[in-house]
C-alpha positions as CSV (number, residue, x, y, z in Angstrom):
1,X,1.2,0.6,-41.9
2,X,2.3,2.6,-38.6
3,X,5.1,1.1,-37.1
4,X,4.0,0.3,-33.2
5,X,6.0,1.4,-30.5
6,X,6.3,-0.8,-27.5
7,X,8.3,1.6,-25.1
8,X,4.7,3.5,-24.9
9,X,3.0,2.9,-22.1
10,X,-0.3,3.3,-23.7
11,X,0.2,0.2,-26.2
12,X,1.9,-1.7,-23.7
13,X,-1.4,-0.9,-21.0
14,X,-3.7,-1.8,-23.8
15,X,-2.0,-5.0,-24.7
16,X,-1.7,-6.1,-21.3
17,X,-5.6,-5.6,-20.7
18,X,-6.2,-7.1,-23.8
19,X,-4.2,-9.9,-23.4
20,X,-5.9,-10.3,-19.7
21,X,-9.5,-10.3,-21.4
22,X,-8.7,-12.8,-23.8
23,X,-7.6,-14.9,-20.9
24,X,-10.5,-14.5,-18.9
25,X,-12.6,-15.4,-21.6
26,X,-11.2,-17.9,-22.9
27,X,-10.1,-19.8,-19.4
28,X,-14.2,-19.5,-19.2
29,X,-15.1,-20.7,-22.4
30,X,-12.7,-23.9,-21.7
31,X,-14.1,-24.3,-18.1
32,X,-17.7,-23.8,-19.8
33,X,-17.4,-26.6,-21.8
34,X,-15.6,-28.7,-19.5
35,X,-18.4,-28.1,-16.8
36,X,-21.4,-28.7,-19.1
37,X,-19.8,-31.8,-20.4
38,X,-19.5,-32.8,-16.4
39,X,-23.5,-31.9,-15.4
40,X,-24.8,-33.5,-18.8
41,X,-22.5,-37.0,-17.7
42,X,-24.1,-36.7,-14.0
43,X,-27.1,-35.6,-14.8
44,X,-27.7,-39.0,-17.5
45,X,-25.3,-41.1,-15.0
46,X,-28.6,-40.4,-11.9
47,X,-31.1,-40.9,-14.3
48,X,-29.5,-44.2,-15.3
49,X,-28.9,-45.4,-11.5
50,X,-32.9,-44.6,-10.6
51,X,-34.1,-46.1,-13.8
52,X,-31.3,-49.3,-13.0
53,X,-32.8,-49.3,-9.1
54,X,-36.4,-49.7,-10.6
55,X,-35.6,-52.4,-12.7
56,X,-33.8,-53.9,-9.9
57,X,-36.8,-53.9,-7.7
58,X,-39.6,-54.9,-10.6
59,X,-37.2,-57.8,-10.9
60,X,-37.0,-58.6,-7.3
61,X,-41.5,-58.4,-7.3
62,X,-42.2,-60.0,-10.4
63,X,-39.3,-62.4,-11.4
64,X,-38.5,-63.9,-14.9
65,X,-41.8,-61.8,-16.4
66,X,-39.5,-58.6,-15.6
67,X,-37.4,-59.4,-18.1
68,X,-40.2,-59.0,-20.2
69,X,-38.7,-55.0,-20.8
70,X,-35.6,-55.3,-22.0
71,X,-37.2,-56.3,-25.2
72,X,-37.3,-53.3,-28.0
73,X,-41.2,-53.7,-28.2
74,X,-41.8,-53.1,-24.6
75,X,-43.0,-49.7,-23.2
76,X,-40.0,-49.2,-21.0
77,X,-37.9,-49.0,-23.6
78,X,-40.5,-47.2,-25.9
79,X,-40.7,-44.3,-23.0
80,X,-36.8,-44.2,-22.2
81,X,-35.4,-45.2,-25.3
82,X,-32.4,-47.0,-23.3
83,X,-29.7,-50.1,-24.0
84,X,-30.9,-52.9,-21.0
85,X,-28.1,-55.6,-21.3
86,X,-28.5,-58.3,-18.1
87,X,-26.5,-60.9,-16.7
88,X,-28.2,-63.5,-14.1
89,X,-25.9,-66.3,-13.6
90,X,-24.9,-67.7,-17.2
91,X,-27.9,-66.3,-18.6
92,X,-27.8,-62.8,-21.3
93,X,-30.0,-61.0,-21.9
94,X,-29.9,-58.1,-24.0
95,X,-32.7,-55.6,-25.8
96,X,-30.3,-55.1,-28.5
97,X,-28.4,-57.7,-29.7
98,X,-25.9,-55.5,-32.1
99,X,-24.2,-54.4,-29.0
100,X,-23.7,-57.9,-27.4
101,X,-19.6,-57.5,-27.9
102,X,-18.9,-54.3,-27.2
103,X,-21.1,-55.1,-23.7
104,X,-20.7,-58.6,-22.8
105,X,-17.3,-58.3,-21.6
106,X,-18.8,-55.9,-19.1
107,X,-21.4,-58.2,-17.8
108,X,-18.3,-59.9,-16.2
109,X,-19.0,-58.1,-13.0
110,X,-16.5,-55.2,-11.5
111,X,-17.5,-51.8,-10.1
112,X,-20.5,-50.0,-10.3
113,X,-21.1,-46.7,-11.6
114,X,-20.7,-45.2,-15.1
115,X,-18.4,-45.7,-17.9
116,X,-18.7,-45.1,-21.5
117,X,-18.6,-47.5,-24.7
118,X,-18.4,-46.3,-28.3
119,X,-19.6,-48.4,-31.8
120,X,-20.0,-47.4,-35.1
121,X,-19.6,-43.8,-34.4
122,X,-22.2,-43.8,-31.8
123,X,-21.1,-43.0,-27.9
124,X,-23.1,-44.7,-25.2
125,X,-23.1,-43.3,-21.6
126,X,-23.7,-46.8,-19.4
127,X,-24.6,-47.3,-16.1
128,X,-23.7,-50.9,-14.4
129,X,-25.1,-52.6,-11.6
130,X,-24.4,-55.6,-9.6
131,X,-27.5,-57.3,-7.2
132,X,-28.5,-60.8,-6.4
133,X,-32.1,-62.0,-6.2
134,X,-32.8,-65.4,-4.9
135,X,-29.7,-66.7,-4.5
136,X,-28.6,-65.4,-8.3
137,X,-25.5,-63.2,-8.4
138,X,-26.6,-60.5,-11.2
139,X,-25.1,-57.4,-13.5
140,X,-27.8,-55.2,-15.0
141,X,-26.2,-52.9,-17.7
142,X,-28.6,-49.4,-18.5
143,X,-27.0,-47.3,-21.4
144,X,-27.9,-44.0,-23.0
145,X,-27.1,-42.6,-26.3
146,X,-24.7,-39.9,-25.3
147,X,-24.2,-39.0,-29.0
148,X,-27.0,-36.6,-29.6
149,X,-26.3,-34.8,-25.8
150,X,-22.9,-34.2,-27.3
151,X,-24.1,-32.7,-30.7
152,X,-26.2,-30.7,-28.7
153,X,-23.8,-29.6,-26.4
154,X,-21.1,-28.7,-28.9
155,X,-23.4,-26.6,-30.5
156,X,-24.4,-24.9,-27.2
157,X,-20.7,-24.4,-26.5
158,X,-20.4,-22.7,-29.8
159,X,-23.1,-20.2,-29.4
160,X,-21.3,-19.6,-26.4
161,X,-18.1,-18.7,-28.4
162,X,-20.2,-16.4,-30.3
163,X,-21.3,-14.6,-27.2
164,X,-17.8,-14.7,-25.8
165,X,-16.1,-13.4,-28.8
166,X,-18.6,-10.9,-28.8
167,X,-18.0,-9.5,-25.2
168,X,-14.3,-9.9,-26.0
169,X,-14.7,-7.4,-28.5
170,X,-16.2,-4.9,-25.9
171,X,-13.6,-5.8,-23.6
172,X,-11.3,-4.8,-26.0
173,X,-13.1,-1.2,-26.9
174,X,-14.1,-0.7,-23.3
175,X,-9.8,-1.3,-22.4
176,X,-8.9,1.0,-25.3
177,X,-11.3,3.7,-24.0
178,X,-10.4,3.5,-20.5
179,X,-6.5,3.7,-21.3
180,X,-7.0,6.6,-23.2
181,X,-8.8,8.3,-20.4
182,X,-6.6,7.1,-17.6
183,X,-4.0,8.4,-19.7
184,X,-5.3,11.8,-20.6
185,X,-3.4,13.4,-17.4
186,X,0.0,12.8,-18.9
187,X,-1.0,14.2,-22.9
188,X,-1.8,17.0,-20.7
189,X,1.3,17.5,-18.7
190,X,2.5,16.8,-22.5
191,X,1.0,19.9,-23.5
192,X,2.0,22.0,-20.3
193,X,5.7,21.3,-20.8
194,X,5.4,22.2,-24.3
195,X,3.8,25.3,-22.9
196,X,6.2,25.7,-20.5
197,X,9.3,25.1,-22.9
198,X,8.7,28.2,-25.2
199,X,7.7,30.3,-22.2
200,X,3.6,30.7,-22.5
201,X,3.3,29.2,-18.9
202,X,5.3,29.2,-15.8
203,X,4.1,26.9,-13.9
204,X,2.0,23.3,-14.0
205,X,-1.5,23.3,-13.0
206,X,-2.9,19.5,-13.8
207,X,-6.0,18.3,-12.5
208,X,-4.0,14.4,-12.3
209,X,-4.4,11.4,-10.1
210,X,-2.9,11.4,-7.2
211,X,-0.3,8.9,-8.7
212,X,1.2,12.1,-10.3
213,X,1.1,14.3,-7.3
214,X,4.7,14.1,-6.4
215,X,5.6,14.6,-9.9
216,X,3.7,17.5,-10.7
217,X,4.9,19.0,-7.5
218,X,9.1,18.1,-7.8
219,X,8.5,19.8,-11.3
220,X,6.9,22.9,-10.1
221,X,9.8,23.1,-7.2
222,X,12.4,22.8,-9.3
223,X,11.0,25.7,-11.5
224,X,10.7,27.8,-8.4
225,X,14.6,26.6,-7.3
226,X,15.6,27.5,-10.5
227,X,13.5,30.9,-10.3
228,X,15.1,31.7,-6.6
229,X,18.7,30.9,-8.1
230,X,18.1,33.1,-11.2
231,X,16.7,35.8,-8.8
232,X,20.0,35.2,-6.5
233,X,22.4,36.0,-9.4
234,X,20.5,39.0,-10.3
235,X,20.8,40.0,-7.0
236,X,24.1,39.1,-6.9
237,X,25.5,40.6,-9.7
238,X,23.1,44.2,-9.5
239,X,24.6,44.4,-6.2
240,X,27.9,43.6,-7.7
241,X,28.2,45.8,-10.3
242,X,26.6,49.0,-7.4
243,X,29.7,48.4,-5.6
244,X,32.3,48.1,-8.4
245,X,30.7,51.1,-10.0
246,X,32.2,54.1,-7.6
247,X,35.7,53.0,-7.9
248,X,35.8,52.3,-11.1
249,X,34.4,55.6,-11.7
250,X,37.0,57.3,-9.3
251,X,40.0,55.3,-11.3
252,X,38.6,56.3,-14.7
253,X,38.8,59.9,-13.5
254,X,41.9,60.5,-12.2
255,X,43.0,59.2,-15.9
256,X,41.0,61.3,-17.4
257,X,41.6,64.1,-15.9
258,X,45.1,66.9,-16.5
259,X,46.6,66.8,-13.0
260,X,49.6,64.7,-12.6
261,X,49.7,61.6,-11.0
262,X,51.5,61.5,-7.5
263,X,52.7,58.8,-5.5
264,X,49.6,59.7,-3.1
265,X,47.2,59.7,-5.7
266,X,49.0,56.6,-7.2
267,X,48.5,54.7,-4.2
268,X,44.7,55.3,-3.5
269,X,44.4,54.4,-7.6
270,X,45.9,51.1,-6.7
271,X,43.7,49.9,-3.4
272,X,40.6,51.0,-5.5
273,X,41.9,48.7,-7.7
274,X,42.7,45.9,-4.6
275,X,39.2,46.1,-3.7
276,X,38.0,45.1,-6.8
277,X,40.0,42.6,-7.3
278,X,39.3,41.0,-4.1
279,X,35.5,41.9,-4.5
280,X,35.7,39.6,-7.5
281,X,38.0,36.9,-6.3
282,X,35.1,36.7,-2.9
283,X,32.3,36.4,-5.9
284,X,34.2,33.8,-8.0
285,X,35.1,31.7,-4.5
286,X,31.6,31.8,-3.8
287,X,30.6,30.7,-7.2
288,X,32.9,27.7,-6.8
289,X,31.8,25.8,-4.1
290,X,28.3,26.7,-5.2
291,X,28.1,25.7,-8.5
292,X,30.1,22.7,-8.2
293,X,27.4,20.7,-7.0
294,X,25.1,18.6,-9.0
295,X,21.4,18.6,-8.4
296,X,19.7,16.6,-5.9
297,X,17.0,17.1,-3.4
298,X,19.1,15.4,-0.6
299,X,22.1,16.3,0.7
300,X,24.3,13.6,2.7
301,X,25.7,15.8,5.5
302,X,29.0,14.9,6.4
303,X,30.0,13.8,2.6
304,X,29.4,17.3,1.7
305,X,31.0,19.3,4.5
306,X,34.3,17.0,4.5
307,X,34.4,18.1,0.7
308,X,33.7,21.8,2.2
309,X,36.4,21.9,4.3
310,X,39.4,20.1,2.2
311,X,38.4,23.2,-0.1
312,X,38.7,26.2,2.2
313,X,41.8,25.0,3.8
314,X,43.1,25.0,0.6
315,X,41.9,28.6,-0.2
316,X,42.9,29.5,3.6
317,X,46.4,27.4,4.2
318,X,47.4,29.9,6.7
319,X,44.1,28.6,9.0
320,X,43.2,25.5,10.8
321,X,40.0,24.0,9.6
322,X,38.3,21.6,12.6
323,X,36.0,19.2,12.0
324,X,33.8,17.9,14.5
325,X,31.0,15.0,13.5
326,X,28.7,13.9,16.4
327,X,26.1,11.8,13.8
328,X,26.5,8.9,11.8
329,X,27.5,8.9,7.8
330,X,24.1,8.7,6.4
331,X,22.3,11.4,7.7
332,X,20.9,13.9,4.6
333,X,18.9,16.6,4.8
334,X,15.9,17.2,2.3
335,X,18.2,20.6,0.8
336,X,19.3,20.7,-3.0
337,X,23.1,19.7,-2.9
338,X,23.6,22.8,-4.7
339,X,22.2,24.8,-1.7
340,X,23.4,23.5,0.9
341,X,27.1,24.0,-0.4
342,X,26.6,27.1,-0.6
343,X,25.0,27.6,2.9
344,X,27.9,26.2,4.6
345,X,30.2,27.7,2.3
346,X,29.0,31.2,2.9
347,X,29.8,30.2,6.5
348,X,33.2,28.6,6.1
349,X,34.1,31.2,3.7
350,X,33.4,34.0,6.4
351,X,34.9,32.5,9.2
352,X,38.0,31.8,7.0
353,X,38.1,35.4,6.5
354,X,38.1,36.7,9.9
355,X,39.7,33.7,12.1
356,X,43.1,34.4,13.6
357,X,44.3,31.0,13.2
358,X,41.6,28.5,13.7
359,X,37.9,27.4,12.4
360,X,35.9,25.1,14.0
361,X,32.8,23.4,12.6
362,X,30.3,21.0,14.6
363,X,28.0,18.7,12.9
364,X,24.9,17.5,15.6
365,X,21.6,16.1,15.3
366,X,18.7,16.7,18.3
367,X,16.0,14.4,17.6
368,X,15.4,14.8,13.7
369,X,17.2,18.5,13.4
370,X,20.6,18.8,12.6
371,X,22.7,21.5,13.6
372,X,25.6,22.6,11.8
373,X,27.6,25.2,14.3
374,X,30.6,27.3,12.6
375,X,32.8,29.6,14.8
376,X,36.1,31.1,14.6
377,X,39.0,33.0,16.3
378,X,38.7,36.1,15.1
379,X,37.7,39.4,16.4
380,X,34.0,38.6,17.2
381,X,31.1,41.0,16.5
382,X,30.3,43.1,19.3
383,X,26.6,41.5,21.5
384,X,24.5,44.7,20.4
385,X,25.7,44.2,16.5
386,X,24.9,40.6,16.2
387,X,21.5,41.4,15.2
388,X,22.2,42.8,12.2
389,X,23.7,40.6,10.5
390,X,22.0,39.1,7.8
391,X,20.5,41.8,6.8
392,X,21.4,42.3,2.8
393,X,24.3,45.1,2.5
394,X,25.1,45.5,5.9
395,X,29.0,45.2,6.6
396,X,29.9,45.9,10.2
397,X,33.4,46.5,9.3
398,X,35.1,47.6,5.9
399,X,38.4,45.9,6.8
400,X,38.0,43.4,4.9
401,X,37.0,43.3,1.3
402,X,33.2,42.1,0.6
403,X,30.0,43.9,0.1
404,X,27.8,42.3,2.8
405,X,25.6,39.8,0.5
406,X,27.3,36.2,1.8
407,X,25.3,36.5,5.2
408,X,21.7,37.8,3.8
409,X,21.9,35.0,1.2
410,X,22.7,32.2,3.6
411,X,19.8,33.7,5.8
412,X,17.1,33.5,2.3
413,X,18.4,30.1,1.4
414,X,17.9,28.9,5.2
415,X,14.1,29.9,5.2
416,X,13.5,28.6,2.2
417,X,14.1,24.9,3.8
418,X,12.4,25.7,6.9
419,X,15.2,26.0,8.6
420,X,17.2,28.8,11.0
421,X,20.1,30.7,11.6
422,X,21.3,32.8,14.8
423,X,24.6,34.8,15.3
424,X,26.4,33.9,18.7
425,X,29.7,35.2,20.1
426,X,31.7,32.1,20.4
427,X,34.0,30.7,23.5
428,X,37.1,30.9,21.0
429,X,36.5,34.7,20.7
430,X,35.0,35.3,17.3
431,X,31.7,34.6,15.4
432,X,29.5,31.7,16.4
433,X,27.0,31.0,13.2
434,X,24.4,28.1,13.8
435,X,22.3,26.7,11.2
436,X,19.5,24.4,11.5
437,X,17.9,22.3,9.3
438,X,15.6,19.7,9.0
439,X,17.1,16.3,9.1
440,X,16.1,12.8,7.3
């Protein structure tokens, strides 16, 4: 026999259902019987009263010759078939004198209404009633056999088992069916992750309730994040590889080739070689803050950039790293962590490289925006240049080592949270790079 597994949420929905069914119909069948029981007592309990009220008044017309039906021969108790016990001063009267115990202590007077007396396995439902006529102070006792109502309620009540066992059992197929169709989206995202896994689909198309909306659509964003990111390092490293490829070609020559090597040829052999080394060191600095962060779609602003900035003065000790927060500790913006340490990274990492001695970086929020402002000492870029940065491979100046992708990238990544960037001269003199981003 299978083993069942209670972490699925299939058997635990169709237990819960089941177990809610049974309670439904059971609380019913209990309040069914309860209730029948209830109108079978009140409706014999009226009958009794209106039947005791007649008697009362034929009593109250015709005197001692009333009496004449409580006997067993009479018709009254040939139509009704009921118990008459009476009580007129000292005198007792009873139709059946086998119950004269069990009903003479109730002759006694007390409160009127119902109550029940059992013998010999026999229940009787009685109805008592207290009156004077002439003068005589009186208790007039009208029972019922209640024994054969019960028999035949119990055996209604059973039939009614029957039926409720029976809609149990469609409660139970009905739950089982409607689990295993309101749980028919997530065998299908099943499948499409399978699908997805050993690469026969790239992204999830489910027809789901709107329950799995969000789902569906963080899964198929963080495909296309993982997608841009892939597409990044390909960039990355094909535009890598284009600018280490001429001089490492020029170096391979000049040992290849016969003619001796000078101190002049020496020496251009040997800043070839610089700027590959400090190509790679920019790539591998860049890769650090980068991929250093975990993923997450929000990124809490001034955690990140204080982390941000203890870094680059670290990898810049000769330069003053400012920071100035104007907004309060919680504020995150809806950006991968990963991202947005790179986006201010690629910032910070540029300015660090240009300043003269000092960085400044401004963290503000207008209305739900934030606006992260990075700007330098350095040399600036001149008014009529500051349009083209950004744009991937351009380098305004070849002073310092880099093949132009930093800028391009932080433009790409911007965009792709809706957000902006623009290229300002700055009051200390340099570059003045502002980023906007949508704020939570």
């Amino acid at each position: 026999m299978p083993r069942v597994d209670w972490r699925s949420l299939r058997v635990r929905l169709f237990a819960w259902l089941c177990g809610v069914a049974l309670a439904v119909v059971g609380t019913t069948w209990f309040l069914h019987g309860s209730l029948l029981n209830e109108l079978a007592r009140d409706f014999l309990g009226d009958r009794l009263r209106q039947e005791a009220e007649h008697t009362l008044r034929r009593l109250s017309q015709e005197g001692s010759s009333a009496l004449s039906w409580l006997e067993t021969t009479s018709e009254s108790y040939q139509l009704f078939h009921h118990l008459y016990a009476l009580r007129l001063d000292d005198t007792i009267t009873l139709s059946d004198p086998r119950w004269r115990d069990k009903l003479e202590p109730h002759l006694e007077g007390g409160m009127e209404g119902l109550f029940d007396v059992e013998w010999q396995e026999r229940h009787l439902l009685v109805y008592r009633k207290t009156f004077t006529v002439d003068g005589q102070r009186g208790v007039l006792l009208i029972g019922e056999d209640f024994s054969q109502v019960e028999k035949g309620l119990a055996t209604l009540h059973w039939w009614v088992a029957s039926i409720a066992g029976f809609v149990l059992l469609m409660l139970v197929l009905l739950n089982l069916i409607a689990v295993n169709r309101g749980l028919r989206p997530l065998t299908q995202l099943h499948h499409q992750l399978h699908e997805l896994q050993w690469g026969r689909r790239a992204r999830l198309h489910l027809d789901a309730p709107s329950e799995l909306d969000d789902l569906v659509g963080q899964l198929n964003q963080f495909l296309d994040d993982q997608d841009r990111r892939l597409k990044r390092s390909r960039e990355s490293v094909a535009n890598l590889s284009h600018a280490l490829k001429t001089p490492l070609a020029a170096v391979t020559q000049v040992l290849r080739g016969s003619r001796p090597i000078d101190d002049r040829r020496r020496h251009k052999m040997l800043k070839r070689l610089e700027d590959i080394h400090a190509q790679l060191d920019a790539e591998l600095r860049r890769a650090r803050f980068a991929a250093g962060a975990y993923a997450g779609q929000i990124s809490v602003v001034r955690r990140e950039t204080e982390q941000l900035i203890d870094m680059f003065a670290t990898l810049y000790p000769e330069m003053h790293f400012h920071l100035d927060i104007e907004l309060g500790t919680a504020v995150s913006v809806p950006v991968e962590r990963q991202d947005f340490m790179e986006m201010l990274g690629i910032v910070l990492d540029n300015a660090g490289k240009w300043a003269t001695h000092e960085v400044v970086c401004r963290l503000a929020m207008t209305g739900t925006v934030l606006h992260v402002a990075v700007e330098d000492d350095g040399p600036g870029v001149q008014m009529e240049k500051l349009e083209q940065l950004g744009q991937r491979g351009v380098r305004l100046d070849e002073g310092v080592p880099g093949h132009g992708l930093g800028l391009s990238i932080l433009r790409q990544l911007v965009q792709q949270y809706h957000g902006d960037v623009q290229f300002q001269a700055s009051t200390l003199g340099g570059l003045r790079v502002v980023t906007t981003l949508p704020a939570v």
